[in-house]
Each structure stands twice: as C-alpha cells, then as structure tokens.
N, C-alpha and C positions, 0 to 999 in steps of 0.2 A: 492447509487444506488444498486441495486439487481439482482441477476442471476449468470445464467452460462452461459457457453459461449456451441453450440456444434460444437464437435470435428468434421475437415473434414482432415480425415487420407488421408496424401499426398502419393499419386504412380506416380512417372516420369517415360516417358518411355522413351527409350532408341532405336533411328534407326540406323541401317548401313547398306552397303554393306559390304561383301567381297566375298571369293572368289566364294561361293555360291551361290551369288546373294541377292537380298532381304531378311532378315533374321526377324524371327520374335523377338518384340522387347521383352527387358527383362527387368523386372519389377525393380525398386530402389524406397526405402526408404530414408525418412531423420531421420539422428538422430546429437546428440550431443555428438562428443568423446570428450574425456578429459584424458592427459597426466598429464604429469612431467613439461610440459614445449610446447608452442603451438610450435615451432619449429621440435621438433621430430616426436609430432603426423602429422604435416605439410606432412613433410617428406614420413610417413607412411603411410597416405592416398592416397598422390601422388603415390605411389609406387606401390599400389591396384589399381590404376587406377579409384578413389573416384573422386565424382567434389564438392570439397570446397564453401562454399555458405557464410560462416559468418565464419570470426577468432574472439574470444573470449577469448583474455588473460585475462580478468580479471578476467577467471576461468581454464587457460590454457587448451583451448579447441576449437575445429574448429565444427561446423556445415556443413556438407557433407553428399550428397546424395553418398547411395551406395549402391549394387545386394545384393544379400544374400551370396554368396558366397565370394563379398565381408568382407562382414559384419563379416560372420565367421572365416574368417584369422585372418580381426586385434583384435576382441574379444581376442584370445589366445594370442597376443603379451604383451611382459611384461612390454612394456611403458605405455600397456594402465590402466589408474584410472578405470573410468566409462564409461559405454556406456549409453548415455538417448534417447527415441525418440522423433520427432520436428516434430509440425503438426500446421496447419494453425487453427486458430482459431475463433469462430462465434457466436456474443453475442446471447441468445435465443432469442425467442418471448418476445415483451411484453407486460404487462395484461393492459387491458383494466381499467380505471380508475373507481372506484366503483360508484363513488357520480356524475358518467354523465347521464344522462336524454337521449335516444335515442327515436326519433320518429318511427313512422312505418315506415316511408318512410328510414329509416336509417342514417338519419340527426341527429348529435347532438345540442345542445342547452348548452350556456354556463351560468357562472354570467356575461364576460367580455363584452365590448364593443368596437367590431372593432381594437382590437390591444394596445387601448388607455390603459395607466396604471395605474394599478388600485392604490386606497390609496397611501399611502407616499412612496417617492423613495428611504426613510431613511432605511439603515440595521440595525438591531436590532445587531445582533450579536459582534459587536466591542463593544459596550457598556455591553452585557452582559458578558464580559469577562473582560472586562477596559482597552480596546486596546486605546481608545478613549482618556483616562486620560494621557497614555504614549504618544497620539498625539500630546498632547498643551505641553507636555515638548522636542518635539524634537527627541522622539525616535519612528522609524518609516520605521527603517527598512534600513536607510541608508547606503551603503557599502554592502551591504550582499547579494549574490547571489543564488536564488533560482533554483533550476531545477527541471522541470514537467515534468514528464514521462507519456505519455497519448495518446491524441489523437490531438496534438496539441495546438496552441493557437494563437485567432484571435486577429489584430492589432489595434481593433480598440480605442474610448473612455477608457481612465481610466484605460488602458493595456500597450498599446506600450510607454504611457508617465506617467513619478511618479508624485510626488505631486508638483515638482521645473519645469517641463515640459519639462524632459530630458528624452532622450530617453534611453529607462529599457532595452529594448528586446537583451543580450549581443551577442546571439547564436541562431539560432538554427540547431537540426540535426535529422534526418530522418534516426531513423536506420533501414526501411523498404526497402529503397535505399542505403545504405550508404552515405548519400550526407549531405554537414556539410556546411551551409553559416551563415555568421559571419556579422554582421551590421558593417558598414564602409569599406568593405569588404579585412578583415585583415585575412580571412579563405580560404575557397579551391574555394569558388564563392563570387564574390562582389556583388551577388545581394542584394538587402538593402532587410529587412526582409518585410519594409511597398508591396513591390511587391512577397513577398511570404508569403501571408494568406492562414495557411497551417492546419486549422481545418474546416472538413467539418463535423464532426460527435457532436461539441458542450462543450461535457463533459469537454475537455482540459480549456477550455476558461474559462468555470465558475469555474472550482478549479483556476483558475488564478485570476479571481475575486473575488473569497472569501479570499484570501492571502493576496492581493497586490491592488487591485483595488482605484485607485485616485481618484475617481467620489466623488464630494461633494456632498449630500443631500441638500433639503431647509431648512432644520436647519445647516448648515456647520461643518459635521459630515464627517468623508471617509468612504467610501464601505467598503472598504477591510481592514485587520489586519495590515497589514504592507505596507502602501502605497508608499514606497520609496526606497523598496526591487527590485534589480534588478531582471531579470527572462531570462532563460533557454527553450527554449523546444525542448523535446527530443517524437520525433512521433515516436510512436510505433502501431498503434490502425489506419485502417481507416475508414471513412466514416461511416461503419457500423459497427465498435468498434471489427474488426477483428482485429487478429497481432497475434505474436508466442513466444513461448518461448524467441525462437533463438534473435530475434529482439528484447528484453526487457532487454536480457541481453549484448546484443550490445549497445542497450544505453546506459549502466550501464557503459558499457567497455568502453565507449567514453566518460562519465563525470571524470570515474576515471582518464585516460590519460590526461583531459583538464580541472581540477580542478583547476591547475593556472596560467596557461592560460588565461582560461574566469572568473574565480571568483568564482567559486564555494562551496559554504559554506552548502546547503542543497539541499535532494533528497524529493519530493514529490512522496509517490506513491500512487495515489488513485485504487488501481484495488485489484484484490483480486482472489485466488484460491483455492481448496479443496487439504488440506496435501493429499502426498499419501506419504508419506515416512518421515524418521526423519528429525528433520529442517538442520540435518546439510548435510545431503545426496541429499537435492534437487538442484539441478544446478542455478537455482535462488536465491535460499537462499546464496548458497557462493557467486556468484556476489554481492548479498547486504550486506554480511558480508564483504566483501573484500573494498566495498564503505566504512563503517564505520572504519575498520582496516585504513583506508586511513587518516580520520581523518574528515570524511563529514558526516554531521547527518543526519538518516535516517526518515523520519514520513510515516507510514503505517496505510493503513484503515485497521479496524479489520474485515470488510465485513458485507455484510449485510443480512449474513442466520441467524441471533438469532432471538426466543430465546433462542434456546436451548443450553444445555453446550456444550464445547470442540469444538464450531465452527469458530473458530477463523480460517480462512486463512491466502494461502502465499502471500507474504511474512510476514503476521502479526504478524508467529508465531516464526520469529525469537527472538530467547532473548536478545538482543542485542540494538533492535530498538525501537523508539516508539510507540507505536499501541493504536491509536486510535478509541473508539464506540464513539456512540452519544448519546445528550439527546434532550428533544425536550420541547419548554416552553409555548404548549397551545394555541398558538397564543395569549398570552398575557404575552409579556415579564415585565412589569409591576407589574406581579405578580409570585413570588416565588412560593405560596402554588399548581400551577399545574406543578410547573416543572416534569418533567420525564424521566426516560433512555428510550429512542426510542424503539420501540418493534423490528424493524428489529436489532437494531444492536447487531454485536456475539461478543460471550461470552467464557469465558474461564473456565478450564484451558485450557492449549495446551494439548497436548498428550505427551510432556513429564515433565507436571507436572508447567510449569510457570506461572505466574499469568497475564493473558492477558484479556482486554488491560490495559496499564498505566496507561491511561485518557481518559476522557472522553471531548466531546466538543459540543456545537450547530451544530447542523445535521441534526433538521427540518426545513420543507419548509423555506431553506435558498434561499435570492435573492441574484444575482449573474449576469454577463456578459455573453452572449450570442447571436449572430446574431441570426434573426430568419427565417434565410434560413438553417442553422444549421438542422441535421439529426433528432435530439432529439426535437428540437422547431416543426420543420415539426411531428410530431409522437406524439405531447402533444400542440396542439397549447392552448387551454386549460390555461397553465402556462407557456406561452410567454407574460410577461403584458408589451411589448412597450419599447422603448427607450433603447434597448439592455438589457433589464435585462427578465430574466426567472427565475422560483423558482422551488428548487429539492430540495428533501430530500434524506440521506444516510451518511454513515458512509467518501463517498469521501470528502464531505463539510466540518463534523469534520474535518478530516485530514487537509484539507487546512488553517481551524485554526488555526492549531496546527504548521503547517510550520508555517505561518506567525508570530505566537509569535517566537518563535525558533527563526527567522530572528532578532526579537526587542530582543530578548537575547545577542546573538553574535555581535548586535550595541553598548549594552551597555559593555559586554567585549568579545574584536576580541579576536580569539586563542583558546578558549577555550576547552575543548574536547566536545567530543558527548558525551561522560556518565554525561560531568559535566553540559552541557544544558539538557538531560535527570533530569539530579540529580532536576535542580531548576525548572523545568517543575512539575515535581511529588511532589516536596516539596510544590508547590506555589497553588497545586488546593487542593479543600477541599471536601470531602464525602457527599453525600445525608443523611443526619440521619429524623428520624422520630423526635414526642414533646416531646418523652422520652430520645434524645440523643445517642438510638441508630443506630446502620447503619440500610440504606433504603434499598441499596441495598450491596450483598455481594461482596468482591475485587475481584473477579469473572468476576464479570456484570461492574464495576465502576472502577473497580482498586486504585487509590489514589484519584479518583473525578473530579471534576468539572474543568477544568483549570481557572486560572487566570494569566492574562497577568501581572499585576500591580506586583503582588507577588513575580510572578517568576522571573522576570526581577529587583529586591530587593533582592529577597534571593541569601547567599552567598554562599551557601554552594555547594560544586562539589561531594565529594565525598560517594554519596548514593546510588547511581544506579551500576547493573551489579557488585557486591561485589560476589567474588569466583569463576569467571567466567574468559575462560581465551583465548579472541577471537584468537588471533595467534595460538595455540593449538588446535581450534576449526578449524579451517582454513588447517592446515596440519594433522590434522586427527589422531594427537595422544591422544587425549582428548576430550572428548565431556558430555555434561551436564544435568542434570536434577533438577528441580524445589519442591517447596516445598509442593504442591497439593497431595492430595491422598484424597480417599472417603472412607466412614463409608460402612459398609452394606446395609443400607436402601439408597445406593445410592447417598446421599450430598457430599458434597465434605468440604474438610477441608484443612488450614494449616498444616503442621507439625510444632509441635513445636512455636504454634501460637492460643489459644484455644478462642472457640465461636465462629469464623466465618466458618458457615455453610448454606448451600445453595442447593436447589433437585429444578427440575424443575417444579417442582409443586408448588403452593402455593407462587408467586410472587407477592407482593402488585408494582402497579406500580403507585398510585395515591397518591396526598398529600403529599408529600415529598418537602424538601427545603434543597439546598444545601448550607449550612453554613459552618462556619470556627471554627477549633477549635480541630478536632481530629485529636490523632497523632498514625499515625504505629509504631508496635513494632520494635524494633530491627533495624532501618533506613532504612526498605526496601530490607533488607539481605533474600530473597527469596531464593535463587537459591544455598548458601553456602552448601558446604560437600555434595551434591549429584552430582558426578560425573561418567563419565561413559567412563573407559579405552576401544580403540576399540570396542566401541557398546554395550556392556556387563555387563561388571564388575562396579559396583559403589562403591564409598566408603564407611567406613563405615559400613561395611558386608551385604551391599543390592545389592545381587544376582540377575541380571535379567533371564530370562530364558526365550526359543521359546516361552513360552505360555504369556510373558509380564505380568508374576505374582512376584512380590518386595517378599524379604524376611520380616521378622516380621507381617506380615498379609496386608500390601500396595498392592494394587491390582487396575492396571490403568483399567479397563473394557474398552474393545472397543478403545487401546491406540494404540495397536502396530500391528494390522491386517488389513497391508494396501489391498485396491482393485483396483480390474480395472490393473491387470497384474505386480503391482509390484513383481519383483523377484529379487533374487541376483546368478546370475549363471557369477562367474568370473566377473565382472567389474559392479552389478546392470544395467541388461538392462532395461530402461522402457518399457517396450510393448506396442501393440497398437498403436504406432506411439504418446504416451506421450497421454494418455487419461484425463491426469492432464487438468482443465479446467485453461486459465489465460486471463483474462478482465481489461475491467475498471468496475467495480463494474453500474449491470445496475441496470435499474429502479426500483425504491418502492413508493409504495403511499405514500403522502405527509399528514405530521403529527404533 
C-alpha cells in the first residue's frame, strides 16, 4: 500500500487557577526524550513538571508533553541523548481507482457481483514461492511466533485458528492504550482475544492472512505461507491507519520485554516512512535495531514510493533487517515470461550507501483476509470479493511473505540468529535475469531476487548477511556504517568494488523477464564491509565525510545527507515540527 500519512502537529493545553484567577492557558508539545537510561530522564521530566505519556526502554526514552520553557531546561541537561518530536499521525487521501467507470449520476459500476467471489479462492502466491511443497512435508510454521505491528487483526476464519484448529492468536497489545490481553487470560485482562476483534481499519488482518492464513482452497492448498505460525498483534494504527511515532515504538518496547514470555520469534512491519536523518539517529530505527540485537527477526516493507532510487523507507532502511519490494506476475501466475518488479515498489540504495531491499516477494493483487465492514473494504469495495477475502497490492503483502517463510525457517531450525535466517533468505531467492543471463533488474531494485521458501529453508548456510557490521556499536553510538553504493557522474549508481551493476532511473526494462536460479553474488553478500563511520564522520579507510556529504576519492552520495522538514542538530538532534517524519502502514496503490 501507498502514501503518506499528514502530520497533525499536537498542541495540549494546559488550565489552572492560581492565585490570579483563571490564567490563560500555555501551550505544550510532545516529544521523545531519550537518556542514558529511562529512569533518570523519568526523574528529569518529573522534575520540570513534564506529563509523561509513553516509557520507551527499548530506546531509553519517555514520550512527554512539555511548555517550551520546559523543553529548554532539559535540552541543556547532560543526561539527555536526543530530543525528537511526537505527533499524531493521518494516512492521506486515497486515489480513486483508475479502471472504474463512473456514471453521471456518480454511481460506480463494477466487474463483481453483489459481493459474491469472484474466480477461485485459491492464493497463487504459496505456490509461487514453494511454501506449498514445505506444506505436504510438515513445515508450516509450527512453534514460531509471529508479531504484526499494524492495525490490528481480526478473529475471524483462517486467523484466530492454524491448520490443527488450535488457537494461534498468543497476545495481543494495543500500545495506543497501553493495554495487553493475553488469550487464556494469563496477561493484565482475561478477556479472550475471540471478544476483542480489534481491527477496524483492515490492513492488519490481511498481512495476517498472507503470512499465516489456514483457509484451504478447492484444490486443498493454504492461503497463507506459514499456516501454523502462531501470531501476535501489536495495534498501533486506528480505524483510519492513524498512530505515532511514540506508539510504534511502544510496541516494539513491549514485544522486546515479552519475547519469552509469549513466543516471540519475529516482527512484521508492514508501514513505512520518508528518512529524515541517518538510520541510526532516527528513534524508530533504534527500537528496531534494538528488537534484532535481542535476537528477534525483523521483516520490513521497502514502501511503496518507487520507482525512483534512494526511496527506500523506515524502517526499511535499516541495515540490519530485512526489506522487502515486490514483484507482481501479470495475473497469470502460470507463466514466468511476465513476471515483474512492481512499479510502486522502492528502490534503493539507502542514503548511506546499502543495498536495499534483500528480496524481493509477490505484492500484486495479493488475496488475503479481510472483513468487509473493515475501513479499507468500505473505501475499495471494488476488491472486496466475498467470503472475507479482499485483494491489495503493495510492498506490505511482500513483507507478509517474507515473515511467513522466516517462520518455516526457524521451524526447521529453532535458535537461530536473524543474520543467519536473513543469510538463508538471500541465499535461497534467485535474480530476474533477461535470455542472455544477464540481470533484469539491478541489486538496487531486486537485491538478491525472488524469494524462495523451498530453498531457503534447505540452505545451510548462516553466515552471509550483515558481514562488518557491528549492531551493539551501532546501538551505543560508537560506530556506525556505511554501504557499498556510490554513483558514476551520469548519475547510476554502482557497487564499489563490485563491477557492471549499474542502474539510472531512466531506461528500466520492466517487461519479459523471468526469475530463475542460477546466479551468484560476489563476495557472499559482503556489502557493507570497511565503510565505517566513527561518530558520524570519519570512515575508514581514508573516506572523509564532510557537511556537504561529498566521500573522498570522487564518491559523492547526491541528495544523501540533506535531510528536511526541520531536521537539526542543536545539543541533543531536536526533530522540529512536532516530528514532520511521516509513519503508516504503507497505504493504497493500484492493483497490479
């Protein structure tokens, strides 16, 4: 799905008496401080007379509104990291579907009928990936616990029960509220989750069904990739695909706390926002680094503003995790010769130089789980075809794939780390090449290719991913990294130390292509190796960065390092603007 979200800059106000009488009231902001340790900024906030709204250890950081004069005290104090702003957030307009017929009278006209569903209620996509083949042997996603971070997700068919008819749903938590009910109810409320159907906005639901969904077809096939994965949901997003910063990484904060706990083996996050700062500086980004430092794999849509370079959103453009684009196969899965990378999905590199995304995954008009009293069915009825299933295309669907293998990973071996289920991820999908064998599209647009379930879940290898990269250091801020990306003059963009793949936004074949097996990256995937960046600056190596974000030896990121929309660094990076940073769940795009 596609968009932004607009920003509605919070102003609370503030009434009292004293001795004056009715005083007029004085403006407060929210923002996100962040310390040493959430106990002293705690402290410190209280102390200014702040009202605390969200604690956020998983970035040691509270969320509080506070006056300006507040704001200016604790700025100058020396506990404090960062300062960021925290604003409510509001998915945009969305476009009108191109291929609808509108009458005069302003009635539309569909192909459907009445609700009823149309063609087969079979998902193409398990089988174009071979989730379907690791079905009949048993692997299926058993044991492994998934968490969606969304907009929820509803209880119903093929959701709340796996393939054995046991109930999946282990958790869920609302960190909109703070309120965390646990099925059986072994959490803070016993309500059973079947009485708290807690998606109104949709989007949750069907990444939940493209994952995990039980539903047999009439050939007795599953919906979903990993039908016997448990599931998680963490609301963040309501009704109308609003939510904040603040509350995204609340969730985060609460899966890390309750990863065993409830089971927690992977993060889904379908949503996506415009960098405005380096990845390791954005307060989101360390929540999600901090999830993986844990030991919990992360899968990220790559968003869905491509095609242009360098659009890869957050979190997607963490180096760390896996980010996923899509491709889309024509409406006739059948045949390979139209496969294609999806026009909306973005593209990389990042801005500081990584090759984004990993992989790539099915992301067209994917069908999926969905009530159709749901915000998005109401708003597309359109592609609501009956029997709870509705069809959406976008980069969130990949993603949902791509949890779901990840789950048939970790079944087949528990423990493993997240570089080393990255590693066999990227190992096991294979490139779009053209009939001459070379690449279709560039590791840019594709990254390592196509995923394959069958493969990756076979290959043994762990250690190829995130080589010279050094998340704890990244994390404590002594270290941070850059990628092996740089562009020519005419604008393409190139490896270093990796020649011929080259890529300008012009001149994209996007047709004819088939993604086959058979080519291998140089060097295992070692992207990220010897560019390194002490305190923001210095890289190894003798690649000097400077204000203007021009590399020594003629490396030159255009358009890398000048973020907008108020980013500053005055003593602790204030965000301005009350965090003009857009973050969603990745909304609508035509269907492809």
């Amino acid at each position: 799905m596609k968009g932004k979200f607009v920003i509605l800059a919070p102003v609370l106000f503030g009434l009292w008496l004293g001795t004056g009488g009715l005083r007029t009231p004085t403006p407060t902001g929210s923002y996100i401080v962040q310390g040493t340790d959430v106990e002293s900024i705690r402290s410190l906030v209280t102390e200014q007379g702040g009202t605390i709204t969200h604690e956020l250890g998983v970035i040691s950081a509270v969320a509080v509104d506070l006056t300006v004069a507040q704001l200016a005290s604790i700025r100058n104090d020396s506990g404090v990291r960062r300062i960021y702003g925290n604003a409510p957030v509001e998915s945009a307009g969305k476009p009108v579907r191109a291929d609808k017929d509108t009458s005069d009278d302003g009635s539309t006209s569909t192909d459907g009928s009445d609700g009823e569903m149309a063609g087969s209620s079979y998902t193409e996509f398990p089988s174009l990936v071979q989730a379907d083949v690791l079905h009949d042997r048993g692997i299926d996603g058993w044991g492994v616990g998934i968490a969606i971070i969304d907009s929820g997700i509803y209880s119903g068919p093929g959701i709340s029960q796996d393939r054995y008819q046991k109930k999946r749903i282990k958790a869920v938590y609302d960190a909109t509220t703070g309120q965390t009910i646990v099925e059986g109810g072994k959490g803070k409320s016993k309500v059973s989750f079947l009485e708290y159907d807690n998606d109104d906005n949709g989007h949750g639901s069907h990444v939940a069904g493209v994952m995990s969904s039980s539903k047999l077809s009439e050939i007795g096939k599953y919906n979903g990739i990993a039908p016997a994965a448990s599931l998680i949901a963490v609301k963040v997003f309501d009704a109308q695909g609003r939510g904040t910063y603040a509350d995204v990484i609340r969730g985060i904060d609460w899966i890390v706390a309750n990863r065993n706990s409830v089971g927690i083996d992977i993060i889904n996050m379908s949503l996506s926002a415009t960098p405005r700062s380096h990845y390791w500086d954005d307060p989101l980004n360390q929540a999600v680094m901090a999830a993986w430092d844990a030991g919990i794999v992360v899968v990220a849509s790559a968003g869905n503003t491509g095609p242009s370079a360098q659009s890869i959103g957050v979190p997607g453009n963490v180096p760390y995790v896996i980010t996923v684009g899509a491709m889309t196969d024509g409406y006739t899965p059948a045949d390979g010769s139209d496969d294609r990378l999806a026009t909306f999905s973005a593209i990389g590199p990042t801005y500081e130089g990584f090759v984004k995304p990993e992989v790539v995954a099915p992301g067209g008009h994917v069908m999926a789980s969905m009530e159709g009293t749901d915000q998005i069915a109401l708003d597309y009825p359109d592609f609501y075809l009956g029997a709870n299933f509705f069809q959406m295309s976008g980069t969130s669907q990949a993603a949902a794939v791509v949890s779901g293998i990840a789950a048939l990973i970790l079944q087949m071996e528990p423990g493993i780390s997240p570089d080393a289920v990255k590693c066999k991820l990227m190992r096991g999908a294979a490139p779009a090449v053209g009939a001459d064998g070379a690449l279709a599209y560039s590791v840019f647009q594709q990254g390592a290719g196509m995923v394959n379930a069958h493969d990756a879940v076979y290959d043994w290898t762990h250690d190829c991913a995130n080589r010279g990269l050094d998340i704890k250091a990244d994390l404590d801020g002594t270290k941070h990294f850059g990628g092996r990306a740089s562009q020519h003059s005419d604008g393409s963009y190139y490896l270093m130390g990796l020649d011929g793949y080259q890529w300008t936004d012009s001149g994209v074949d996007r047709n004819g292509y088939i993604w086959t097996n058979g080519y291998q990256w140089t060097d295992g995937y070692t992207w990220a190796s010897g560019y390194q960046w002490t305190d923001g600056r210095v890289g190894a190596d003798g690649y000097q960065w400077t204000d203007g974000s021009i590399g020594a030896n003629g490396y030159v990121w255009t358009n890398g390092y000048q973020w907008t929309d108020g980013y500053v660094r005055p003593d602790g990076y204030l965000w301005t603007n009350a965090l003009t940073e857009a973050m969603s769940i990745n909304s609508w795009v035509p269907q492809e």
